[in-house]
C-alpha positions as CSV (number, residue, x, y, z in Angstrom):
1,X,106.9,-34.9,154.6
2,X,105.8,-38.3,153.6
3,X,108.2,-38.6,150.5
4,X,111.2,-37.5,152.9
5,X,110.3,-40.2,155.5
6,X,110.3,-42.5,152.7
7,X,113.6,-41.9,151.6
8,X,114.6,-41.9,155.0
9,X,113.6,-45.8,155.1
10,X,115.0,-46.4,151.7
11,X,118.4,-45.2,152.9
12,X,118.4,-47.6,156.1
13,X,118.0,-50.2,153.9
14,X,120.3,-49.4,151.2
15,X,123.0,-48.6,154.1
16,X,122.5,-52.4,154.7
17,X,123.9,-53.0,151.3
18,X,127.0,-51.2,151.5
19,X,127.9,-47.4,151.9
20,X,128.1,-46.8,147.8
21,X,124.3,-47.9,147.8
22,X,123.6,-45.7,151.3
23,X,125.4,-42.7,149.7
24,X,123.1,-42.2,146.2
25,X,120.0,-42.3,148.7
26,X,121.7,-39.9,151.0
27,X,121.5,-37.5,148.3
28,X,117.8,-37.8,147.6
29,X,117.6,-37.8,151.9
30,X,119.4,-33.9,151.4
31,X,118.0,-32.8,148.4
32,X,115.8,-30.0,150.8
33,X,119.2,-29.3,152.9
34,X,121.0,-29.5,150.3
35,X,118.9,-26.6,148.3
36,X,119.2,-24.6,151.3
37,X,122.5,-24.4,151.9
38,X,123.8,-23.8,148.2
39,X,122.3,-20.1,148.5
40,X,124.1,-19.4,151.8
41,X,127.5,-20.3,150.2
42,X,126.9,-18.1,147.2
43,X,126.0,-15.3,149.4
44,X,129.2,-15.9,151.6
45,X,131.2,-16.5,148.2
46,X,129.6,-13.2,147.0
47,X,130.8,-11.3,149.8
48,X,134.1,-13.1,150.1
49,X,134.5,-11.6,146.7
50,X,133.0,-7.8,147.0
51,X,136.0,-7.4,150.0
52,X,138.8,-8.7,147.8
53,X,137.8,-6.7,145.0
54,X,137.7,-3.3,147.7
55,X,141.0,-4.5,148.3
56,X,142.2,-4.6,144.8
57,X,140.1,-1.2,143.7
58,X,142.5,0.6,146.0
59,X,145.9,-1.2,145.2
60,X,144.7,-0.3,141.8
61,X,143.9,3.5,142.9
62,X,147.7,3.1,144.1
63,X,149.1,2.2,141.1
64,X,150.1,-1.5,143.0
65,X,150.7,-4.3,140.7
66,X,147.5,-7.4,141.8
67,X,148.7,-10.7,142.0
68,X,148.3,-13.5,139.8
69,X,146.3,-15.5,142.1
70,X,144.2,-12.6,142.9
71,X,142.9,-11.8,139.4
72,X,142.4,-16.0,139.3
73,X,140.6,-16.4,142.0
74,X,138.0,-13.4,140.9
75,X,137.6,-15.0,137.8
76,X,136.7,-18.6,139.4
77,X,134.7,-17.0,141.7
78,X,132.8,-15.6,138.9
79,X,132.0,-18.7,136.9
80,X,131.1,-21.0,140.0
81,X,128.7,-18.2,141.5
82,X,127.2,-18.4,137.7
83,X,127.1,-21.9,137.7
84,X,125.8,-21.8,141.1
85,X,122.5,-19.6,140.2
86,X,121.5,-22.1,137.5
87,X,121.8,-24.8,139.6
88,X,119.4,-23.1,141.8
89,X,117.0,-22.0,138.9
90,X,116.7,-25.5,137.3
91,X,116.1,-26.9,141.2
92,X,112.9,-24.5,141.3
93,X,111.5,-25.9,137.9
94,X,112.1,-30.0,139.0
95,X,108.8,-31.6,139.9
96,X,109.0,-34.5,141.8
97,X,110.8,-36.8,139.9
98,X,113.6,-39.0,141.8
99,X,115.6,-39.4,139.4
100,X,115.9,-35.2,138.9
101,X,116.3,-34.7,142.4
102,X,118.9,-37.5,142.7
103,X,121.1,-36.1,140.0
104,X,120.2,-32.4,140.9
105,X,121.0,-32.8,145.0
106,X,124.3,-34.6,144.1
107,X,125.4,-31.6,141.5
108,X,124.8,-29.2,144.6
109,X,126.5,-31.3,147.2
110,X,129.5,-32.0,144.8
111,X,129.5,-28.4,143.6
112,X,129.5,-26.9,147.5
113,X,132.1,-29.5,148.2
114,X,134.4,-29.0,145.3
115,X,134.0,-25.3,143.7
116,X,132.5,-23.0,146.7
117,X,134.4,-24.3,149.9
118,X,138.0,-24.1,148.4
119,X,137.3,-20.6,147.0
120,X,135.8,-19.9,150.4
121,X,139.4,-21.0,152.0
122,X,141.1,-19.3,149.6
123,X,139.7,-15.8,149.7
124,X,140.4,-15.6,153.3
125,X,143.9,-16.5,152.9
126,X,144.1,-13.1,150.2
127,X,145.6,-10.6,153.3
128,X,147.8,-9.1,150.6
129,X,146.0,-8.6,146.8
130,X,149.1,-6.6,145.4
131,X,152.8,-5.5,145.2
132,X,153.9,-2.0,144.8
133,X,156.1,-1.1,141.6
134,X,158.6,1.0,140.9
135,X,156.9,3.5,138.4
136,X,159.0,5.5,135.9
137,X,159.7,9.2,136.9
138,X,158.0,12.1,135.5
139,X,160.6,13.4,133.4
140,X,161.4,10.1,131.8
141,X,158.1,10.2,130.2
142,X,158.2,13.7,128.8
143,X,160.6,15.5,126.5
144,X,158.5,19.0,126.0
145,X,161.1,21.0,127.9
146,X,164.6,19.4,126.0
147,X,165.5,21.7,122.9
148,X,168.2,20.3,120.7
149,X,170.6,23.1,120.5
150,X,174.0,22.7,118.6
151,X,175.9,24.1,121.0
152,X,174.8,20.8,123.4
153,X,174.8,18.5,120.6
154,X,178.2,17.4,121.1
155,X,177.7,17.5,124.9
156,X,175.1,14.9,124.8
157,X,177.2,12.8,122.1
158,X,180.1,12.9,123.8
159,X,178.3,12.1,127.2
160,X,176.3,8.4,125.5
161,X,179.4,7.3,124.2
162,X,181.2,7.2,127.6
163,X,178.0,5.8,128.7
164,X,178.1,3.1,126.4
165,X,182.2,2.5,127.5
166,X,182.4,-0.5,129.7
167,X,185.5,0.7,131.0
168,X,184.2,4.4,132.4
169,X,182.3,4.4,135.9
170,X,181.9,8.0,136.2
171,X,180.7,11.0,133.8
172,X,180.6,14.6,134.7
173,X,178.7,17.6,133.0
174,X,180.0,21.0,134.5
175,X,179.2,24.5,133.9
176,X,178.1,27.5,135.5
177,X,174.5,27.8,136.6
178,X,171.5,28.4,135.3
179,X,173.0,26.8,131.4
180,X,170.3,23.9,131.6
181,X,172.8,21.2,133.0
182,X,169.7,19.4,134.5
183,X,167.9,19.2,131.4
184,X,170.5,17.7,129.4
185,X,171.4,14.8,131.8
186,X,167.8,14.3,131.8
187,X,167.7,14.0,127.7
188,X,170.7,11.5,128.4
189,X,168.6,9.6,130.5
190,X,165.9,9.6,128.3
191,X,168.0,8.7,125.4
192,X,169.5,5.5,127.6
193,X,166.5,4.6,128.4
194,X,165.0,4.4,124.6
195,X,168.2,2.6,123.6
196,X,168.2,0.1,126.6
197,X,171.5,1.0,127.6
198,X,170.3,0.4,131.3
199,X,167.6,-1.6,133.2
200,X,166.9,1.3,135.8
201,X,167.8,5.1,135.8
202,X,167.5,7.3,138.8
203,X,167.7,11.0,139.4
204,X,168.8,12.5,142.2
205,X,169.5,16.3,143.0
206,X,172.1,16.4,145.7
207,X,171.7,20.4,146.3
208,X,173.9,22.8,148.1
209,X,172.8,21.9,151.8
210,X,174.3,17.8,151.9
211,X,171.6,15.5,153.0
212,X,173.1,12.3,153.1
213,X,169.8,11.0,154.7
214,X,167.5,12.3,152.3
215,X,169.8,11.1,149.2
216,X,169.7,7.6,150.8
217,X,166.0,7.6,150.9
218,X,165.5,8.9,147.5
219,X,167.6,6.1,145.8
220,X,166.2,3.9,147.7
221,X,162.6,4.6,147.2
222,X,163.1,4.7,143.0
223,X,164.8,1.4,143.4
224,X,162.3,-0.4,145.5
225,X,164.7,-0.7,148.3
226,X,163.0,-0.9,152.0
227,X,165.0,-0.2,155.5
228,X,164.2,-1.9,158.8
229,X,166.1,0.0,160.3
230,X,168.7,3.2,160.0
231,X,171.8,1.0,160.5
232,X,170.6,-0.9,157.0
233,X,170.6,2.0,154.6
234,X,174.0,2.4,153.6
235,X,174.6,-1.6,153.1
236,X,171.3,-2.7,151.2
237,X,171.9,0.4,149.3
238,X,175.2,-0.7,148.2
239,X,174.1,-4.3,147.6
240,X,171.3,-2.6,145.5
241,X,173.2,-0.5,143.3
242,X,176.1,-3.5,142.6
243,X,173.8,-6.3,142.2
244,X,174.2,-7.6,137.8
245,X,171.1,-4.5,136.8
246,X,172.5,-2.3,134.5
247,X,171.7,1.1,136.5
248,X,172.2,5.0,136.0
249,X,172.6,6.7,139.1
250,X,172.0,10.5,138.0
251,X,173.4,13.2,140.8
252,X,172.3,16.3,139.9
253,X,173.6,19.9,141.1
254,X,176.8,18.4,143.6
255,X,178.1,21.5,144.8
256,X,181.4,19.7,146.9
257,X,183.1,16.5,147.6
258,X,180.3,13.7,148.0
259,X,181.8,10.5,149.9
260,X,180.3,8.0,147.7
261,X,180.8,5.2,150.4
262,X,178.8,7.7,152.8
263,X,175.6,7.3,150.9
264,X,176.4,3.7,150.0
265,X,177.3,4.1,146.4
266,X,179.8,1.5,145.0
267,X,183.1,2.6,144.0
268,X,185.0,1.8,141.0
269,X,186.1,-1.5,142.1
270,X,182.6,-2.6,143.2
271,X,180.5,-1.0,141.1
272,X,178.7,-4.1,139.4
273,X,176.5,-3.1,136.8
274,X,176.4,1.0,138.1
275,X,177.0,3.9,136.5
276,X,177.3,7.6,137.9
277,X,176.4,10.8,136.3
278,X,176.8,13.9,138.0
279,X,176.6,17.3,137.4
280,X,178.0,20.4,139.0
281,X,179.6,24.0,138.2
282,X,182.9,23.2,138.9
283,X,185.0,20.4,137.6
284,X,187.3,20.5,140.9
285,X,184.5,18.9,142.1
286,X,184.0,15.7,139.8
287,X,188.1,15.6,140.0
288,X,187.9,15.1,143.1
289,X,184.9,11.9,143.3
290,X,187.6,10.7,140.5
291,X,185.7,11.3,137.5
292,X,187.7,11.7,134.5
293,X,185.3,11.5,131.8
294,X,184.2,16.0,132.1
295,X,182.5,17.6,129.7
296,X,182.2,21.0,129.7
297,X,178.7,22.7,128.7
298,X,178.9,25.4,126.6
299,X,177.0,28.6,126.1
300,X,174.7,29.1,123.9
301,X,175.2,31.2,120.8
302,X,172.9,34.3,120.7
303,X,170.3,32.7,118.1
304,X,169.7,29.4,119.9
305,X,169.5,31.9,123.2
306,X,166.5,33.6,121.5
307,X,165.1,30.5,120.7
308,X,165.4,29.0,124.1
309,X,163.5,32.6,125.3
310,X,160.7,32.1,122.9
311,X,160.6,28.9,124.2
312,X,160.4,29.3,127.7
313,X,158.4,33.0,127.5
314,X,155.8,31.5,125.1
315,X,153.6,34.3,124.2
316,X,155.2,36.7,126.7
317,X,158.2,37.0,124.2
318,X,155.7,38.3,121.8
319,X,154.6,41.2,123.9
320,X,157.8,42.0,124.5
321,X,159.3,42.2,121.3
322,X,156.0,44.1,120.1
323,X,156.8,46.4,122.9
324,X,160.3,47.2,121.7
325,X,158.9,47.6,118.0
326,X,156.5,50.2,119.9
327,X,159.5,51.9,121.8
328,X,161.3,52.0,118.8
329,X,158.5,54.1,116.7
330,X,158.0,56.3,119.4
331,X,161.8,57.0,119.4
């Protein structure tokens, strides 16, 4: 008590020689205030911190993208509180040296004023820690179901090479059903993909029953695009898909007619950087969206048939084929 209202008195009369002078006492004035309020900022920096990172544990838990800024501001925050906590372990060790608490009171003022409060502002400016990405489909990642059969080889050949023309918009795979038309369009994909023939590839499956709606929604949600309102889907779409990306809209299973400019698909003319594949079990179909470039997809032969039943009956196929052998004795 004495010492403080000494240094009270010293700062009156160093004020009386200018404010540089009445500033360095000020600090020896504080050094108890000062002391006290350092821990209250690191709490309220601490907590400023645990709620951003809540915030970007569930973006994470999302699969959201976090911010630049975020992830440096955590990072700051970390070091200062660090620096922070020595600063208060070295002040409860100082005996009563001036000098000491001069130089340590003006670190913690400085510090407070420089590190804690800006980080403090900056936290509670963080309403948003994260963007959401557009995250590659499924079957993009996974080839386990694709057998390379040579019946389909060609298909798949001829199918990336008028990919790869500049001069052909559309490509169509037909064939009746159930011959794995999906499948191979979605090897094509893959295959684009791994030989960057496009920046984005979508699948779609159009199915018997036309939803126009739904087929807006689904582009649109692969390709990032948002709608504020219903009268926007069929422009931003069409913006979307003719911006300069290289993209691979896949149709899958078109079973009539599908008025491109209905969904908002480019045409021809307008296409930009789009490409459409489409598949369906009739080719007066694809003639009709004007796509020249058919291929046809061929039947498999009866060995690559058995093959594709092992494949798909696993062990089942082994049951069965014992069961004939069985059948077959008995006979």
């Amino acid at each position: 008590m004495v010492v403080s209202c000494i240094l009270q008195v010293i700062y009156k009369v160093g004020s009386c020689f200018g404010g540089v002078i009445g500033n360095q006492f000020m600090y020896l004035c504080n050094y108890e205030k000062n002391f006290n309020k350092l821990p209250d900022d690191v709490l309220k920096l601490t907590n400023a911190r645990r709620k951003v990172q809540r915030k970007v544990e569930e973006a994470e838990n999302n699969l959201e993208v976090i911010e630049e800024d975020v992830k440096k501001w955590l990072e700051d925050v970390h070091v200062v509180i660090v620096k922070a906590e020595e600063l208060i372990e070295n002040q409860s060790s100082v005996g009563t040296d001036c000098l000491t608490r001069y130089q340590n009171s003006k670190a913690a003022s400085e510090f407070m004023e420089d590190n804690i409060g800006p980080l403090l502002q900056q936290g509670e400016g963080f309403n948003e820690v994260s963007h959401p990405t557009i995250h590659k489909e499924t079957w993009l990642r996974s080839d386990e179901d694709y057998l390379a059969f040579e019946a389909r080889n060609s298909t798949v050949k001829n199918v990336l090479d008028a990919l790869h023309d500049e001069e052909i918009y559309t490509v169509g795979v037909y064939g009746m059903g159930g011959l794995g038309k999906t499948t191979l369009v979605q090897e094509i994909g893959r295959t684009a993909e791994k030989d960057k023939l496009f920046d984005e590839i979508v699948f779609v499956e159009v199915t018997e029953t036309l939803d126009v709606k739904r087929i807006q929604t689904e582009i649109a949600d692969k390709l990032g695009v948002k709608f504020n309102n219903e009268s926007e889907r069929k422009s931003k779409l069409y913006d979307r898909l003719r911006n300069d990306k290289k993209i691979l809209l896949i149709l899958d299973n078109v079973w009539e007619d599908l008025d491109l400019r209905t969904v908002g698909i480019p045409l021809r003319v307008n296409r930009g950087g789009c490409k459409l594949l489409l598949t369906t079990r009739n080719l007066d179909v694809l003639e009709k969206m004007g796509s020249i470039s058919n291929f046809v997809m061929k039947v498999l032969n009866k060995e690559e048939a058995w093959d594709l039943f092992q494949k798909m009956a696993g062990n089942l196929s082994y049951k069965i084929l014992t069961f004939h052998h069985i059948l077959y004795f008995i006979d």
